[in-house]
N, C-alpha and C positions, 0 to 999 in steps of 0.2 A: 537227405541228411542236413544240408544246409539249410531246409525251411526250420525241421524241427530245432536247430539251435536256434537260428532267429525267433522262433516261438517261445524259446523259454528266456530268451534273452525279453521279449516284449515281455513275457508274464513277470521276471522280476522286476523289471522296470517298473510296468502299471503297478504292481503290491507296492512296491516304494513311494510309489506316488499316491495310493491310496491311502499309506501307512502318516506320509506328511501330511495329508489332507485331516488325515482324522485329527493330529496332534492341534493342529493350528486350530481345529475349528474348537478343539476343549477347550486351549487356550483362549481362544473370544469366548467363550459360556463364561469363563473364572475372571474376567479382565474386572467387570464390576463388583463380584461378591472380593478380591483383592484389595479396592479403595474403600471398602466398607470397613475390608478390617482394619485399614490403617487408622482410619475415621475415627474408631471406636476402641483402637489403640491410643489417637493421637488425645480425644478426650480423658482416658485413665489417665494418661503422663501428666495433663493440664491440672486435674485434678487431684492428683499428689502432688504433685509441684505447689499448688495452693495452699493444702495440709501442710506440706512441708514449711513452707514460708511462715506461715502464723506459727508452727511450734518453735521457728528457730528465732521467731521474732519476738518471742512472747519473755516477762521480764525474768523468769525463771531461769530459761535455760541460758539468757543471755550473762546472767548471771555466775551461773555455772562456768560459762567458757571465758567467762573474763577472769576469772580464777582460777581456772586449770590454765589460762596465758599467763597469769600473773606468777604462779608455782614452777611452772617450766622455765620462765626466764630466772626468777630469785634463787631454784635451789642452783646446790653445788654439784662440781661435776668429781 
């Protein structure tokens, strides 16, 4: 009686261990395709942020906002 507990005492143990094993090693296959996506997240934000700059710079819009500042301070409350 006392082997067969300690038998399945071993069996859960090794599953658990084989169960860590598996996770970690998925985790090292994904550690590279993860910095990819940041990569090529971090290039779209670069590049709207670029977009974004020339349209908020351009004499248009700056226009516009100098005049919806100038309307909000002037009117009345």
């Amino acid at each position: 009686m006392n082997g067969m507990r300690a038998g399945r005492a071993y069996g859960w143990l090794r599953g658990g261990v084989l169960r860590w094993a598996r996770s970690v090693q998925s985790v090292r296959r994904d550690a590279g395709m993860v910095s990819a996506e940041y990569a090529v997240g971090l290039i779209a934000a670069v590049g709207f942020a670029g977009v974004l700059y020339q349209v908020v710079t351009s004499d248009v819009v700056q226009s516009a906002l100098q005049s919806l500042v100038a309307k909000a301070l002037h009117g009345s409350f």
